[in-house]
C-alpha positions as CSV (number, residue, x, y, z in Angstrom):
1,X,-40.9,-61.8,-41.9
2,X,-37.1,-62.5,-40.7
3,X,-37.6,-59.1,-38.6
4,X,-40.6,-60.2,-36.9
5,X,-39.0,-63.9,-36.5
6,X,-35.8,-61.9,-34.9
7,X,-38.4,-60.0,-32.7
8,X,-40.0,-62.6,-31.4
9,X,-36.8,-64.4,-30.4
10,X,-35.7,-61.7,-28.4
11,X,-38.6,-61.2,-26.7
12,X,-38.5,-65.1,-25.8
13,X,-34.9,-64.4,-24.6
14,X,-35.7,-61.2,-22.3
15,X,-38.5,-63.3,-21.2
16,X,-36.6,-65.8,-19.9
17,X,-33.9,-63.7,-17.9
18,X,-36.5,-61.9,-16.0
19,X,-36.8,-62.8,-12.8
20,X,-40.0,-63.9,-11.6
21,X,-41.5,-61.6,-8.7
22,X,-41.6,-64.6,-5.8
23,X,-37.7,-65.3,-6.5
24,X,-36.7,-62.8,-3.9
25,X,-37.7,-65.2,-1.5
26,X,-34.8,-67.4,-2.3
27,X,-32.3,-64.6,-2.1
28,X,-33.4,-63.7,1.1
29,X,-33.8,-67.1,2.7
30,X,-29.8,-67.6,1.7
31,X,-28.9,-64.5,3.1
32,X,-30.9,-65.3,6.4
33,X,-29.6,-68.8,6.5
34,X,-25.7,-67.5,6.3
35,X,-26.4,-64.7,9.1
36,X,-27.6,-67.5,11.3
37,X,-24.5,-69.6,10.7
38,X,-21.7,-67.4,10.5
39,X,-21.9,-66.2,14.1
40,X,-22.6,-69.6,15.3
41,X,-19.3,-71.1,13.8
42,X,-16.9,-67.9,13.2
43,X,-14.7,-69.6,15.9
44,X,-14.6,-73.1,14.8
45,X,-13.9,-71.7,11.0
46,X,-10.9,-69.5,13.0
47,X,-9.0,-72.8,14.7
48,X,-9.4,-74.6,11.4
49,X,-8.1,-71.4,9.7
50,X,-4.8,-71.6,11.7
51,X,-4.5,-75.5,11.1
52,X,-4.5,-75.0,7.3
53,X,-2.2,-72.1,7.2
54,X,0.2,-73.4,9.4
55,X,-0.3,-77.2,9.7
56,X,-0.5,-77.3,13.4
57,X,-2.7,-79.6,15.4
58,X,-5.7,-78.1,16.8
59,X,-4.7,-77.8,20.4
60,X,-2.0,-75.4,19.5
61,X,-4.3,-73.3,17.6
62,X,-6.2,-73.0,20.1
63,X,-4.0,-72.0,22.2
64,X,-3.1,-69.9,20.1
65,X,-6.3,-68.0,19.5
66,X,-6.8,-68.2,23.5
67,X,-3.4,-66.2,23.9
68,X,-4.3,-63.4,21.9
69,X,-7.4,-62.9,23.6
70,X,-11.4,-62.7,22.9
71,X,-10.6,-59.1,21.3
72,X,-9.5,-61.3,18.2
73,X,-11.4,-63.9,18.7
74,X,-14.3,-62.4,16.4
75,X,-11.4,-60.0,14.0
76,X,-12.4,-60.7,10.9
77,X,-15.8,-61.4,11.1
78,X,-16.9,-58.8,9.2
79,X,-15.6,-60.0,5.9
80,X,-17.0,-62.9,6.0
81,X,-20.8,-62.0,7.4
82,X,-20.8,-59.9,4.0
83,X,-19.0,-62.2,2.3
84,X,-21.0,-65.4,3.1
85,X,-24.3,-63.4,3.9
86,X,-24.2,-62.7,0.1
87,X,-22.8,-65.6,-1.5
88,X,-25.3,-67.9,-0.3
89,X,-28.3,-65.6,-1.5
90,X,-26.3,-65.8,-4.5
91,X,-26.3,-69.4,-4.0
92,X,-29.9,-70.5,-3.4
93,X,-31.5,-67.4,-5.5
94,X,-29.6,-67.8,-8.6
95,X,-29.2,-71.5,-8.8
96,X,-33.4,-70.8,-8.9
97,X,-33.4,-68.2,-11.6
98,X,-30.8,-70.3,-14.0
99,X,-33.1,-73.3,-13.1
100,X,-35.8,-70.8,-14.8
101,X,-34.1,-69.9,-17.7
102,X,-32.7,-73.5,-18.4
103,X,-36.5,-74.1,-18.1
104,X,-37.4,-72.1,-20.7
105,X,-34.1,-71.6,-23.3
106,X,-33.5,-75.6,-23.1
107,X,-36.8,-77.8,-22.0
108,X,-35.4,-81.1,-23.5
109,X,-32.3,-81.2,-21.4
110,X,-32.1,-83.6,-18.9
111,X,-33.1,-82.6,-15.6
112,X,-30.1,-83.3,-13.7
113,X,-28.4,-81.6,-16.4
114,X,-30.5,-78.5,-15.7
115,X,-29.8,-78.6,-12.4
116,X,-26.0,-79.5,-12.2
117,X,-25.8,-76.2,-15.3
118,X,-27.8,-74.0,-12.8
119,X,-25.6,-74.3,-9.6
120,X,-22.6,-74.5,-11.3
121,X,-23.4,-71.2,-13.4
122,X,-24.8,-69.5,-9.7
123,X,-21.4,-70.9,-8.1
124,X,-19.5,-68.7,-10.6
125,X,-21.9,-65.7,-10.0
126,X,-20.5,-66.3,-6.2
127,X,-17.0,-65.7,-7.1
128,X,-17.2,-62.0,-7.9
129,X,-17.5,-61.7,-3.8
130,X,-13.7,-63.2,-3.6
131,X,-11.9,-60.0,-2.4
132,X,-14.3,-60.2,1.0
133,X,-12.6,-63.8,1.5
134,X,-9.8,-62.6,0.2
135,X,-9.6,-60.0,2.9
136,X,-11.0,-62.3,5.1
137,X,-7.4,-64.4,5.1
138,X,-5.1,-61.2,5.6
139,X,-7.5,-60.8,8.9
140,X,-7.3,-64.0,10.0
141,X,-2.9,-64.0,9.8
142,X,-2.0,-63.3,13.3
143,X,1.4,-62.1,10.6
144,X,-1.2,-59.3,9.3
145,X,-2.3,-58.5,13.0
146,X,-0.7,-54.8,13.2
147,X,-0.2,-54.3,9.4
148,X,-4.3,-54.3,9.1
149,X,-6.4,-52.3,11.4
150,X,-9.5,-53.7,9.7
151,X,-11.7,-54.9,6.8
152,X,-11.8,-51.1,5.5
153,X,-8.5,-50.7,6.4
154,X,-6.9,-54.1,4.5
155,X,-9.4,-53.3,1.4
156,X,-7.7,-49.4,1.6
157,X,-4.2,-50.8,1.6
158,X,-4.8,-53.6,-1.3
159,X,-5.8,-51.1,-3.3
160,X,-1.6,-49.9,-4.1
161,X,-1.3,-53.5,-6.1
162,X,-3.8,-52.4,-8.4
163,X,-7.6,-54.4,-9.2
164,X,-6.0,-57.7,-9.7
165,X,-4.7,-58.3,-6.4
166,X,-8.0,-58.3,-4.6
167,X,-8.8,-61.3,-7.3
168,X,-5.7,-63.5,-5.9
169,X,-6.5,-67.1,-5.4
170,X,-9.3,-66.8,-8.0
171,X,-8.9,-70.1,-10.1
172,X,-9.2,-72.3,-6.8
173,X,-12.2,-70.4,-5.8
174,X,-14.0,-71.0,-9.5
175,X,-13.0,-74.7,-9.3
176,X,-14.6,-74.9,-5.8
177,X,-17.6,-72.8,-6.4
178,X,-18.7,-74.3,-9.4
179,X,-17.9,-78.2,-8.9
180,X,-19.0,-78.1,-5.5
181,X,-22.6,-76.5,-6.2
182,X,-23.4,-79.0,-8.5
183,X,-22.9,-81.8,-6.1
184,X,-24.5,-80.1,-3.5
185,X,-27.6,-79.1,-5.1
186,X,-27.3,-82.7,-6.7
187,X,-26.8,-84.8,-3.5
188,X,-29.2,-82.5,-1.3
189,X,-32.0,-83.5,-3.8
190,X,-31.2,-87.2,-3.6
191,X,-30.6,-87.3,0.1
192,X,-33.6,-85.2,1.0
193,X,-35.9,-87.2,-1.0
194,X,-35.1,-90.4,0.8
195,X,-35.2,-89.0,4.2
196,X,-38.4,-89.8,6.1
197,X,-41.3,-87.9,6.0
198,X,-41.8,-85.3,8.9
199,X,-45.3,-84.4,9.9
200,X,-44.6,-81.8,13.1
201,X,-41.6,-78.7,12.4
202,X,-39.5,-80.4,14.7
203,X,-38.8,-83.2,12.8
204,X,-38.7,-81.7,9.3
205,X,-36.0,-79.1,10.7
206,X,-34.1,-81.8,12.3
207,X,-34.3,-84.0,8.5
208,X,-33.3,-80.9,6.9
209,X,-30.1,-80.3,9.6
210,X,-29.1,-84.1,8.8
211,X,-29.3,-83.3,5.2
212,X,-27.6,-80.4,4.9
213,X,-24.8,-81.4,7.4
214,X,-24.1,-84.6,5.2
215,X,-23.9,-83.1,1.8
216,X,-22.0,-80.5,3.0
217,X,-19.6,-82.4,5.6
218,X,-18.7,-85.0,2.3
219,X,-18.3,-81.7,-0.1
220,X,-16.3,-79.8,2.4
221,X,-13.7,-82.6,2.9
222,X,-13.1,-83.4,-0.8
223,X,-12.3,-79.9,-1.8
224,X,-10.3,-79.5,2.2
225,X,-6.7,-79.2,0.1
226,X,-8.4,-76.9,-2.8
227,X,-9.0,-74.5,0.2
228,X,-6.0,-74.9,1.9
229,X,-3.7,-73.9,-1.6
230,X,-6.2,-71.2,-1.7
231,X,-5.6,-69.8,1.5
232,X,-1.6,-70.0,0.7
233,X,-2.1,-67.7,-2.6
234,X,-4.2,-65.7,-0.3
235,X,-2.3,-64.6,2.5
236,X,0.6,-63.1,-0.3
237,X,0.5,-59.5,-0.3
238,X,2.2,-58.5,-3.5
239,X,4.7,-60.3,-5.9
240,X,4.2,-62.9,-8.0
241,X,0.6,-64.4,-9.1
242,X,1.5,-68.1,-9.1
243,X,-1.2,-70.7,-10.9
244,X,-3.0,-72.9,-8.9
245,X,-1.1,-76.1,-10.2
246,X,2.5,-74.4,-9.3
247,X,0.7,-73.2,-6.1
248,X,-0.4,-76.7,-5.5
249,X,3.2,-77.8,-5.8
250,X,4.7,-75.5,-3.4
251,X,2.0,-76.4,-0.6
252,X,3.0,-79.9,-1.6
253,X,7.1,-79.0,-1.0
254,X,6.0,-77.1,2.2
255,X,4.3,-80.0,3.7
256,X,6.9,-82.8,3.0
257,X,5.4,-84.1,0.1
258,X,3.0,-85.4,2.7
259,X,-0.6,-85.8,1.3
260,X,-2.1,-86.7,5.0
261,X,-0.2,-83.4,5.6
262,X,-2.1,-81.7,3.3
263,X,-5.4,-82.5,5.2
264,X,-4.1,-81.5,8.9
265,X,-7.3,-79.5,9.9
266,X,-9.7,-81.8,8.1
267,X,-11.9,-83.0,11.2
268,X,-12.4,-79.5,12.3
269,X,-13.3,-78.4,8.8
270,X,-15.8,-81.4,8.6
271,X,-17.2,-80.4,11.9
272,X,-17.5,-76.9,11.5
273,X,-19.3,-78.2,8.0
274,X,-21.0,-80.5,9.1
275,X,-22.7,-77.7,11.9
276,X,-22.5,-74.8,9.6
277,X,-24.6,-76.6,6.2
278,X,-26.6,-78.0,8.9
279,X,-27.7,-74.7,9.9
280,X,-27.3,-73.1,6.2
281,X,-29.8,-75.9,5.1
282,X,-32.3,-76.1,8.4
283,X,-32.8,-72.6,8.6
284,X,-33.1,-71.9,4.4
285,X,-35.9,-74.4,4.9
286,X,-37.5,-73.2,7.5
287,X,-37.2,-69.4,6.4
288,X,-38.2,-70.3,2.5
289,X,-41.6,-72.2,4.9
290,X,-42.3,-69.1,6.8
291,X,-42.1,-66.7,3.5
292,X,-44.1,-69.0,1.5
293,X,-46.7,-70.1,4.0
294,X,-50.3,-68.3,3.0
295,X,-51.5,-66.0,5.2
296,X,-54.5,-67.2,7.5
């Protein structure tokens, strides 16, 4: 009787990690969604790269950028496009299947519970991409610009500090993964509900732009100096693996104990978000209606 209790358990807990067949859809409107806006904002991300890095203001970045010439304009790009491509088909399809298996393993949790356990568990899925961001910041470091030919190249030459060092910054990137998903998932519900109703395309891609370029432009800015000690713990090659709170400190110390310091870059970062989850959103939406509509 216990054996066949114990069966039937286990069977109820295969059942409910196994992905449904229509949840590739999800995966592959994220990915579609993140093509669409990396090479739309790849630029924009650059400048407000350079501005956290180095706290400059963004007219010397750009001059910057415009001095070494369109050849690196796009360097880096590749990380990132596989990177980001990924991560948000991560994103969108796994915060689906965890809704699914919330569904089933724990029914009389709150909804908003559900949810908010669901994206922050798929946010955490994310982070095993961090060694293409990570590579993605050695790129970006006009100091790395003749140490690292490219992405294969950077991921070649990591490779003599040993497994952990493509994992540095790690503890920022969990914090921001998983906190932020929950509020975006969270807000992007609320907001979208209580935007008006759009008969013709147009309008519904134009609700869904506003949507997602407000969730993400508010989430973006409140996790701005997460990402910017991140990219500091990044951009070491070798030596020491400091925490994120002694990290924290030594951005701090760097930038005169200034805290508006400490958001230099910030209006480019909540443009480029407000454009880039304005696309990420618009054109999940619009790929996840294309996939999903029946066929005549």
């Amino acid at each position: 009787m216990a054996s066949s209790r114990n069966e039937h358990r286990k069977e109820h807990f295969l059942d409910a990690y196994k992905i449904p067949h229509p949840e590739w859809r999800e995966f592959v409107c994220g990915w579609g969604a993140a093509f669409i806006n990396i090479t739309v904002t790849f630029p924009i991300n650059k400048v407000m790269f350079r501005q956290m890095l180095y706290g400059m203001h963004t007219k010397n970045a750009y001059i910057q950028l415009k001095a070494e010439g369109f050849h690196f304009l796009y360097r880096g790009i590749l990380p990132p496009l596989c990177q980001k491509t990924i991560s948000v088909s991560i994103m969108f399809g796994m915060y689906n299947h965890y809704q699914q298996v919330l569904n089933s393993m724990v029914p009389q949790w709150n909804t908003h519970l559900k949810n908010s356990t669901a994206a922050a568990a798929a946010g955490l899925t994310e982070a095993v991409l961090a060694p293409f961001e990570r590579v993605q910041m050695l790129l970006q470091d006009n100091h790395f610009n003749q140490r690292f030919r490219n992405t294969a190249h950077a991921f070649a030459e990591l490779r003599q500090y040993g497994f952990r060092e493509y994992y540095r910054g790690l503890t920022p990137i969990l914090l921001r993964n998983s906190v932020s998903n929950a509020l975006f998932f969270t807000l992007r519900e609320e907001i979208s509900h209580r935007m008006p109703s759009q008969d013709h395309w147009t309008g519904k891609l134009l609700s869904d732009f506003c949507c997602g370029a407000m969730v993400g432009a508010f989430i973006s800015t409140v996790f701005y100096p997460v990402n910017v000690v991140k990219s500091h713990m990044q951009c070491t090659v070798g030596g020491p693996f400091n925490s994120l709170w002694k990290a924290s400190r030594i951005v701090y110390e760097e930038r005169e104990r200034s805290l508006r310091k400490m958001f230099f870059g910030v209006h480019i970062n909540y443009t480029r978000a407000l454009i880039s989850w304005g696309i990420i959103n618009a054109s999940y939406e619009m790929l996840r209606n294309l996939l999903t509509k029946p066929p005549h």
